[in-house]
C-alpha positions, 0 to 999 in steps of 0.5 A: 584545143584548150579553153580557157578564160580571158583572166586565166590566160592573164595569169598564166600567159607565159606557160600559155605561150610555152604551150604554144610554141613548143607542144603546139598547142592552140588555145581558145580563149573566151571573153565576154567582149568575144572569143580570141585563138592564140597559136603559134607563128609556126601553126599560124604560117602553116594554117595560111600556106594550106589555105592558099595551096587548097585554094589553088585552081586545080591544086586538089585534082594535081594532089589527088592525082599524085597520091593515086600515082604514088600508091601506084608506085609511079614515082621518081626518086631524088637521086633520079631527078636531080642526079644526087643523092639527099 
């Protein structure tokens, strides 16, 4: 995650938010008041909607599960549950 300052990230904030939305990337910016993480919406979207599934009831145990029966090869294709290809 790069770092850098409140007055940097002034000067150079459009290339910050290029940054951002188009490689991803999160930056961390200080100040002396306190420190601030700028992301994209996209990274942001996606950072809640995994706290809320991790933080499901049961949705660790169902997702272990899965990954135990796919490794088994107990798996249905696309095609098998909804009579289509995708």
């Amino acid at each position: 995650m790069p770092m850098v300052t409140a007055t940097n990230a002034r000067k150079d904030f459009f290339e910050i938010v290029k940054g951002a939305t188009e490689k991803h990337e999160i930056y961390h910016i200080r100040h002396r008041k306190g420190d601030v993480v700028l992301m994209s919406e996209n990274e942001y979207e996606s950072l809640l909607e995994t706290l809320a599934l991790l933080s499901a009831p049961g949705f660790k145990e169902r997702f272990e599960l899965s990954r135990k029966e796919i490794e088994q090869g107990e798996t249905v294709t696309f095609a098998e549950v909804f009579g289509e290809e995708l």
